[in-house]
ZAVEXKE-977573 format. One record per residue (C-alpha): residue number from 1; residue in one letter; x, y, z. Coordinates in Angstrom, 1 decimal. Example, Ala and Ser with C-alpha at 12.3 -4.5 7.8 and 13.67 -1.06 7.14 Angstrom:
! ZAVEXKE-977573
<rec 1,"A",<12.3,-4.5,7.8>>
<rec 2,"S",<13.7,-1.1,7.1>>
END
This chain:
! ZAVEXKE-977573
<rec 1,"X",<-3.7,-2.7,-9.0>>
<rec 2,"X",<-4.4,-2.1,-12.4>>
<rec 3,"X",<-4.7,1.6,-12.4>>
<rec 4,"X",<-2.7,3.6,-14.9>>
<rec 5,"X",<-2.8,7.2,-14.7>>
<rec 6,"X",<-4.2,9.2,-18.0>>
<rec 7,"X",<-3.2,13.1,-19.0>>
<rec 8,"X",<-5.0,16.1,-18.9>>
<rec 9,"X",<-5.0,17.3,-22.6>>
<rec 10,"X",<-7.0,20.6,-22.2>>
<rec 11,"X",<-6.6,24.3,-21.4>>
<rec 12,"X",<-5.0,25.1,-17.9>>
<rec 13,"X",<-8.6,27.1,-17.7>>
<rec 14,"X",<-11.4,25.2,-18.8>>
<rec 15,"X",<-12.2,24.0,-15.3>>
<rec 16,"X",<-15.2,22.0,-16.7>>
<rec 17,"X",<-12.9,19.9,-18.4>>
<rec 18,"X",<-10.4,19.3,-15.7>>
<rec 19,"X",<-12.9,18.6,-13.0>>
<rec 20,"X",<-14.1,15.8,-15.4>>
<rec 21,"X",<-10.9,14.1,-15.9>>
<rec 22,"X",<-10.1,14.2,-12.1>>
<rec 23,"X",<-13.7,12.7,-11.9>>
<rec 24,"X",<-12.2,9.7,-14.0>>
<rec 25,"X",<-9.1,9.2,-12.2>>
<rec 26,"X",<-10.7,9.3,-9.3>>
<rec 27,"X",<-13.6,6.5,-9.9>>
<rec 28,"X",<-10.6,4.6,-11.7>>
<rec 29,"X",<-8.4,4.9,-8.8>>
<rec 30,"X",<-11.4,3.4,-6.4>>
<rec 31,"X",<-12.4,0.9,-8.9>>
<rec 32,"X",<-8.9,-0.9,-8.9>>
<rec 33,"X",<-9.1,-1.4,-5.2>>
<rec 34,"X",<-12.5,-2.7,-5.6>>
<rec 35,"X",<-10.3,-5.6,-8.2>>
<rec 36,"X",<-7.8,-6.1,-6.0>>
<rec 37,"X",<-7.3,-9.8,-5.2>>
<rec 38,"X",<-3.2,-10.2,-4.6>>
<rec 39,"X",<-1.4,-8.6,-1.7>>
<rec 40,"X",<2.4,-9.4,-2.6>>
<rec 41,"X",<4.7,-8.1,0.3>>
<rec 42,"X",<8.1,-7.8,-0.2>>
<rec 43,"X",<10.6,-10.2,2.6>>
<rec 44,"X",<12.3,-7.4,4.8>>
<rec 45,"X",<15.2,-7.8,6.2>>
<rec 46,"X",<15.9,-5.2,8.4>>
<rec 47,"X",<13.4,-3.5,11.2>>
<rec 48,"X",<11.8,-0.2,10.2>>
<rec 49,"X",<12.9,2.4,11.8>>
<rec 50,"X",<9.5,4.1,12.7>>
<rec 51,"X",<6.7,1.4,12.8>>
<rec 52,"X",<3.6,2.3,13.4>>
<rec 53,"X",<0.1,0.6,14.9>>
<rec 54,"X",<-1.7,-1.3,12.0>>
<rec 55,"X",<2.1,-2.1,10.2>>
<rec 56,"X",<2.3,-5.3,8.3>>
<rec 57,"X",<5.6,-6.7,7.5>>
<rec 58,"X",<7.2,-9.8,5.9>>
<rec 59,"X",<10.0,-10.6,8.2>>
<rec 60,"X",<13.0,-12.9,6.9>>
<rec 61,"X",<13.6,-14.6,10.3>>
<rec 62,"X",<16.9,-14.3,10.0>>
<rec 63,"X",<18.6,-10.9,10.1>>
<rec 64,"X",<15.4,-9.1,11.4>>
<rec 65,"X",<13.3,-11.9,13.4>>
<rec 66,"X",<10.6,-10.4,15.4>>
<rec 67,"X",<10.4,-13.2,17.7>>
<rec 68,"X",<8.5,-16.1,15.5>>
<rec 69,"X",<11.1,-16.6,13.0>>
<rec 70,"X",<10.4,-15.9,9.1>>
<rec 71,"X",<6.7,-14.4,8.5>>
<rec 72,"X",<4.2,-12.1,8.6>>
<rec 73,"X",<4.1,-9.4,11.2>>
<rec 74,"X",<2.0,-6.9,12.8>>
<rec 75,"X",<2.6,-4.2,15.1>>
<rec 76,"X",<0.1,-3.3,17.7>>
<rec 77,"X",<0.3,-3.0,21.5>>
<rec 78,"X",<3.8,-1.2,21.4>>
<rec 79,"X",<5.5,-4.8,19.7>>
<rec 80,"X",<6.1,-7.0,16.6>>
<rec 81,"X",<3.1,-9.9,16.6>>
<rec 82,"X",<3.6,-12.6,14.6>>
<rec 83,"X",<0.4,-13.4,12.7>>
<rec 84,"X",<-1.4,-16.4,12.1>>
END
């Protein structure tokens, strides 16, 4: 993402002001997902601990393999799926 987060330079107060920059952030924040065009996940080599329903991993295939060997991973149903 190419969001980079500015400062508030302004009175703890002026409330205007402060709502406006969190207006900024916020619309910046949205429009670098709106850019986004690379997912890079990081090869994982151990199991989490506390996966979760909708979990995407990249599994190495050798100290943590799912069940397919090395790849991409997602848990639903109670289970590691390999995907694609």
């Amino acid at each position: 993402m190419s969001y980079r987060t500015t400062r508030y330079y302004g009175p703890d107060d002026d409330y205007k002001r402060l709502l406006e920059w969190a207006h900024r952030e916020y619309t910046a924040i949205a429009q670098s997902f709106l850019e986004l065009d690379v997912i890079r996940m990081t090869e994982i080599f151990v199991a989490p601990t506390k996966p979760r329903d909708g979990d995407v991993r990249f599994a190495d295939g050798t100290n943590w393999n799912p069940g397919g060997g090395r790849g991409f991973y997602g848990f639903y149903g109670g289970a590691w799926n390999k995907l694609g």
